[in-house]
N, C-alpha and C positions, 0 to 999 in steps of 0.2 A: 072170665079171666082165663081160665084152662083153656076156650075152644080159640084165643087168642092167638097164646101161645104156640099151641098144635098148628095154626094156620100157618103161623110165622116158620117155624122149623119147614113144612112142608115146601115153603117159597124158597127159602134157601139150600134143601136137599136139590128143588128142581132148576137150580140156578146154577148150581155145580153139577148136577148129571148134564146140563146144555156145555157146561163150558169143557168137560172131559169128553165129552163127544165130537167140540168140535177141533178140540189137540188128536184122536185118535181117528180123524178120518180126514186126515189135510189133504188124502187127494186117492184116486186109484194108483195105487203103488203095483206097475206090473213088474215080470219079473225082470226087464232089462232097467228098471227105475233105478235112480241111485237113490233116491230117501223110500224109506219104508214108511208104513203106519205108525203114526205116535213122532217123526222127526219133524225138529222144528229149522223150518228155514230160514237163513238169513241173508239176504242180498248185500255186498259186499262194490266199493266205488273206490275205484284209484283217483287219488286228486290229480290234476292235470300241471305240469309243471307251469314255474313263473314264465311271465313273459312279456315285452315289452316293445313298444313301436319306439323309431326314431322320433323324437322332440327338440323344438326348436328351444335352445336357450342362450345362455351369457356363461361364457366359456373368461377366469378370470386364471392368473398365471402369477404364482404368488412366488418371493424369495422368505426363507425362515431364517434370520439370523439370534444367535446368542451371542450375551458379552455385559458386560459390568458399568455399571454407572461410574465417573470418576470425572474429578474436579478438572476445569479446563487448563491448561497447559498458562504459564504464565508469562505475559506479550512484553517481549525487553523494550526498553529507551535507546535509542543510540543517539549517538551525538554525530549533526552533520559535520561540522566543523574542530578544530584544534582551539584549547584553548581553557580558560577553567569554568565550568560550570557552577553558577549560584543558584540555587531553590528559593522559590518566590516564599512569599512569606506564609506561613501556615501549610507550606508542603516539608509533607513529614513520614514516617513511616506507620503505615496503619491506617494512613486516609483515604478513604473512598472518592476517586477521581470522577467526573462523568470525559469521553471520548471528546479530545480536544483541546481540553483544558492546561491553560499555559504552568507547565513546573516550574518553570526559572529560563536561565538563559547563559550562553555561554560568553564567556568576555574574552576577545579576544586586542591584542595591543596590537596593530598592524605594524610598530617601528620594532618592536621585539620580537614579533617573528619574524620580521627580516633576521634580525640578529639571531636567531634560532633558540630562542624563550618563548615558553609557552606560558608561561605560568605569570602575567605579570602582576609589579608591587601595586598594592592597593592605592598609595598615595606617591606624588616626588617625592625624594629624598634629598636634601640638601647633603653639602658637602663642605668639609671642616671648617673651607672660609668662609661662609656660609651663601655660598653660591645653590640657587635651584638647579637641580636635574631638569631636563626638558621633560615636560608633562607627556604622557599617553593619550592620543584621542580612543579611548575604547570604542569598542563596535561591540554591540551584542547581539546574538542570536536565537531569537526564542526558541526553547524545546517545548513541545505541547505531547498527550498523552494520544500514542494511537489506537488506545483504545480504552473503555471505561472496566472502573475495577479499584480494586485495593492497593495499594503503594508498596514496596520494600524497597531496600536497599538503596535509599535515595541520599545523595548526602553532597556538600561541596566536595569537587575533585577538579584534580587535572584531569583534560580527555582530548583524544584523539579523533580523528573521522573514524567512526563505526563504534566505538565504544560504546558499551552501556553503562549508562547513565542510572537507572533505576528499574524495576520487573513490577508490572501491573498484573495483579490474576483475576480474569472476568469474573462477574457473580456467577455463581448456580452450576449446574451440573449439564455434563452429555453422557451418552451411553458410545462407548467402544466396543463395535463389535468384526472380533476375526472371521478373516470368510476360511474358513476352512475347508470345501470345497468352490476349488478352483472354477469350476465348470458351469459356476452362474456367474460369475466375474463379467461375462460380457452383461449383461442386463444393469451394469449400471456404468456400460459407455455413456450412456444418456440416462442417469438416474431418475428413479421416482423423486420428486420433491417432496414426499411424506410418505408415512407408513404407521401403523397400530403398534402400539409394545406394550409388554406386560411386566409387570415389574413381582416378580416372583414373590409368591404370601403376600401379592398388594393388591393392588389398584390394576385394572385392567382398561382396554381400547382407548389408550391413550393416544393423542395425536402427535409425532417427531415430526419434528423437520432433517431432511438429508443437509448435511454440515459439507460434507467431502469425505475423499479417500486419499489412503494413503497405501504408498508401495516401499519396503524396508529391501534395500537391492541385495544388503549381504545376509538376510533370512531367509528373502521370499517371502515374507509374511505380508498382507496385505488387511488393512484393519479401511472398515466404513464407520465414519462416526454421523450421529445425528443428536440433535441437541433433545435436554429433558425438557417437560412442560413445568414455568416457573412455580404453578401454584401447586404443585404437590413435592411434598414433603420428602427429601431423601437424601442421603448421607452417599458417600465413597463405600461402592465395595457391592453395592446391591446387586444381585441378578438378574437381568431384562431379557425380553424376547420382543423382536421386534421383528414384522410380517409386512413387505412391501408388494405392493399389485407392479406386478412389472408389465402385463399385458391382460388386456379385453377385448374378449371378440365377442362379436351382436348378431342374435339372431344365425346363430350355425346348429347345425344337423348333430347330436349327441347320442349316447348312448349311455349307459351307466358302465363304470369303470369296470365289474364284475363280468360284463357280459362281452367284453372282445379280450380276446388274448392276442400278445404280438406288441412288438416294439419298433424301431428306427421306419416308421411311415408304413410299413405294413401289416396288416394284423388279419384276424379272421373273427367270423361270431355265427354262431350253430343258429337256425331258422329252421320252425317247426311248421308242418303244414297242415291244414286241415284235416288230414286224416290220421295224424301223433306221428307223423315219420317226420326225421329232422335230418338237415342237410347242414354242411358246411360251405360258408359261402365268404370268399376274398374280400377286403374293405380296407380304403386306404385311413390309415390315421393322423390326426391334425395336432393340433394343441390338447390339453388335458389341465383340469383342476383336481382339486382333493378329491373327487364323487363322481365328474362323467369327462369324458372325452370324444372329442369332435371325430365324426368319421363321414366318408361318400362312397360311392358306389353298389349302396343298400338301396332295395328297393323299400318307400315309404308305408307302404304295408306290410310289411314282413313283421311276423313276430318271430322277436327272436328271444333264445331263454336267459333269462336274467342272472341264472346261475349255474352255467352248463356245467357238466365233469369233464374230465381232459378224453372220457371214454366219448364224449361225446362227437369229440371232431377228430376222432379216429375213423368215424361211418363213411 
């Protein structure tokens, strides 16, 4: 057991005189050397900055609008003709019409509007000797619903050409939303037919449909509406965001948005060349999305850095 131990101690004495000997003799240290005996050396590497080649992608050109869900505007009855209007039977206030569906109808007396009565007696009247009145051939006019919806203010009246008759309000909800920058107004000369909206603390990538626009001459204000989707659930008043593709381009030359600086179609982006020296080099600019933007005039090999400094394209 003792000449064990002895053995063992001796192996690890001569296991550390090897390892001290080989830290104190890293090399002939003369005397123009910068490390002496006993320094230990560390080799040291600059990482090489990012960089990146043009790629072919799908360049998409989105509008972001905000604005509030709210009930749709309520579609009046007018009446084409003069004369008094009757409600068919079971038209009432509060009843769900579908688009079409006859209300009633106006009655008009063709001999008493000659005489200039609009309004005529239900029945002849006889007269004290008891002589009949000449009878009315009425004529009626159907009014029908131009659009489907809930009923108000429906009732028998006298009316006029253009009068309304009663207000229909469509089911369900649209989102209104103000452009408050003027400067994508043209991108819905010819609108997107749909777009994604988010309905704030809800439901997201929902599908709209574009309704119309409208222009308010003595604000300026200009509101795009597009309809909600029936089967989710929302009340007046909610907040939405809604994201239209106004343009796609296929298959263009890009770059990531970081790596050119430069705006109205001309820009520039720093190319680094094999041996780390970087040049600035002119590129015309196209269209752009949230993350790359279309550029030409690059050569296809070129690496250019992904995230120059502005020191950069000072050289």
């Amino acid at each position: 057991m003792l000449r064990s131990r002895v053995v063992a101690r001796a192996a690890v004495f001569a296991g550390a005189t090897v390892l001290l000997a080989a830290c104190t003799t890293t090399g002939d240290a003369g005397p123009g050397s910068g490390a002496g005996a006993g320094d230990l050396v560390v080799a040291s590497a600059t990482a090489a900055p990012a960089t990146v080649r043009v790629e072919k992608r799908e360049i998409y050109q989105t509008v972001r609008l905000e604005g509030l869900v709210e009930p749709y505007d309520a579609v009046p009855v007018k009446a084409a003709v003069d004369g008094r209007f009757i409600p068919a039977a079971g038209v009432r206030n509060g009843r769900t019409v579908p688009r079409g569906f006859r209300l009633g109808a106006v009655r008009q007396c063709p001999d008493e509007q000659n005489a200039g009565t609009v309004n005529p007696a239900p029945s002849a009247s006889a007269s004290a000797g008891g002589t009949a009145a000449t009878h009315c051939a009425y004529r009626y006019t159907a009014v029908r619903a131009p659009a489907a919806g809930q009923l108000s203010d429906v009732g028998e009246q006298n009316v006029a050409p253009g009068a309304v008759i009663a207000n229909i309000r469509p089911p369900g909800f649209h989102i209104r939303l103000p452009v408050e920058d003027k400067s994508v107004l043209f991108n819905f000369a010819h609108p997107p037919s749909s777009g994604k909206a988010q309905i704030v603390g809800g439901p997201s990538g929902l599908t709209v449909r574009f309704e119309r626009r409208t222009f308010d001459q003595s604000s300026g204000t200009v509101n795009v509406f597009v309809s909600a989707p029936s089967h989710v659930d929302l009340f007046a008043g909610l907040h939405a965001v809604v994201v239209f593709v106004t343009n796609a381009l296929k298959d263009v030359d890009t770059l990531p948005l970081s790596a050119v600086r430069g705006r109205a179609e001309q820009g520039e982006v720093v190319v680094l060349d094999q041996a780390g020296h970087t040049r600035t080099v002119d590129v015309v600019i196209g269209a752009a999305d949230d993350a790359y933007v279309q550029v030409s005039g690059l050569d296809p090999d070129a690496d250019v850095l992904v995230y120059p400094l502005d020191s950069n394209f000072d050289r």
